[in-house]
C-alpha atoms as a printed R data frame, in Angstrom:
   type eleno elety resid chain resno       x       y       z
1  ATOM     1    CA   UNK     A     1   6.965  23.729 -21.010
2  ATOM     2    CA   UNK     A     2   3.677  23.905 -19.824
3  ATOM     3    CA   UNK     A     3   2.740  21.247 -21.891
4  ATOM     4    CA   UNK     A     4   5.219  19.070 -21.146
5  ATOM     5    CA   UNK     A     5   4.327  19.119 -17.673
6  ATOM     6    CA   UNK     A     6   0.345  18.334 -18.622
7  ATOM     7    CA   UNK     A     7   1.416  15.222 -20.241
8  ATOM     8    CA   UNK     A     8   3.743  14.021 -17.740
9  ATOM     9    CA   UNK     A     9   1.278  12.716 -14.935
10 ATOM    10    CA   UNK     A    10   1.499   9.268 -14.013
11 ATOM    11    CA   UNK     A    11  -2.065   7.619 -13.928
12 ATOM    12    CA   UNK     A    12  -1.897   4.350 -11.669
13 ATOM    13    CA   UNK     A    13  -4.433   1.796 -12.963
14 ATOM    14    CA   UNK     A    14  -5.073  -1.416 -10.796
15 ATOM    15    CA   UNK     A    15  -6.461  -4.653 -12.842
16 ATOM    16    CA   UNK     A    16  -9.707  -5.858 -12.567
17 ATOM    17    CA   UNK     A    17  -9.821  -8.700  -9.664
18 ATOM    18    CA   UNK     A    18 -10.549 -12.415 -11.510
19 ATOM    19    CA   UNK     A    19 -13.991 -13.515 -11.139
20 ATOM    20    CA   UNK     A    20 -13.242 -16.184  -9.697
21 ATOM    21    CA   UNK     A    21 -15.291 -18.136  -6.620
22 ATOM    22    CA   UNK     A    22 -13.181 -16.573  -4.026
23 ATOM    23    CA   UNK     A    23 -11.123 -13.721  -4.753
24 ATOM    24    CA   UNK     A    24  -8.463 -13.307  -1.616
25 ATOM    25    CA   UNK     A    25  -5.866 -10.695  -3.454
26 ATOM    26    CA   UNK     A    26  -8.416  -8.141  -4.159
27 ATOM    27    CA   UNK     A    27  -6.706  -4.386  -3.766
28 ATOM    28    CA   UNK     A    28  -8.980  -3.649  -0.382
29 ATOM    29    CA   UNK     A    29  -7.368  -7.033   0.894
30 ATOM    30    CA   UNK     A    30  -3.806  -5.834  -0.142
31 ATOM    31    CA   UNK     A    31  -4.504  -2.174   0.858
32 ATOM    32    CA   UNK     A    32  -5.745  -3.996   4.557
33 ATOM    33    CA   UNK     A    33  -2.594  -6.022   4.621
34 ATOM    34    CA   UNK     A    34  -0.501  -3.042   3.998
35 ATOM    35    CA   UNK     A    35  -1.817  -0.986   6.474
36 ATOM    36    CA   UNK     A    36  -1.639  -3.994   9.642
37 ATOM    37    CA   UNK     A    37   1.856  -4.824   8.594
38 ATOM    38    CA   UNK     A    38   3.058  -1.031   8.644
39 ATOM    39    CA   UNK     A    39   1.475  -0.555  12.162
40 ATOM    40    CA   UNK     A    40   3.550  -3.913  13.002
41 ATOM    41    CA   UNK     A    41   6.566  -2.539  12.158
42 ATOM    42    CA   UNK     A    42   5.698   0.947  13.628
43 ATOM    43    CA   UNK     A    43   4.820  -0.444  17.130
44 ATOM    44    CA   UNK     A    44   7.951  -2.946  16.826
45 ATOM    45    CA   UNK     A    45  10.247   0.376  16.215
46 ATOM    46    CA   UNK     A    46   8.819   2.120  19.238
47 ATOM    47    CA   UNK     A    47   9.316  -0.526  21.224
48 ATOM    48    CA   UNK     A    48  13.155  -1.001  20.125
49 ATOM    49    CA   UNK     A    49  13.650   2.806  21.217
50 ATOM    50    CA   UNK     A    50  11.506   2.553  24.744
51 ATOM    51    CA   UNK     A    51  13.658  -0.259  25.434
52 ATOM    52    CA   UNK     A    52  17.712   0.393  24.402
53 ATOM    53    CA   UNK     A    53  18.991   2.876  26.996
């Protein structure tokens, strides 16, 4: 069993960025986008609640 569960870890690999000129999807860019949308939505759901009564 123990070896089983040795074996069964996920590994998440990203791909290289293109070398291209200008490289606008790089995974800081996405991680950045993430983050600013999630705070959106976060502030947009407090605001919902402060506001229904």
């Amino acid at each position: 069993m123990k070896n089983i569960e040795q074996n069964a870890r996920l590994h998440i690999y990203h791909a290289p960025a293109r070398k291209t000129g200008r490289q606008l999807l790089t995974q800081k860019n996405v991680d950045i986008a993430v983050v600013i949308v999630s705070f959106a939505g976060l502030i947009s759901a407090m605001a919902f609640l402060l506001t229904m009564r």
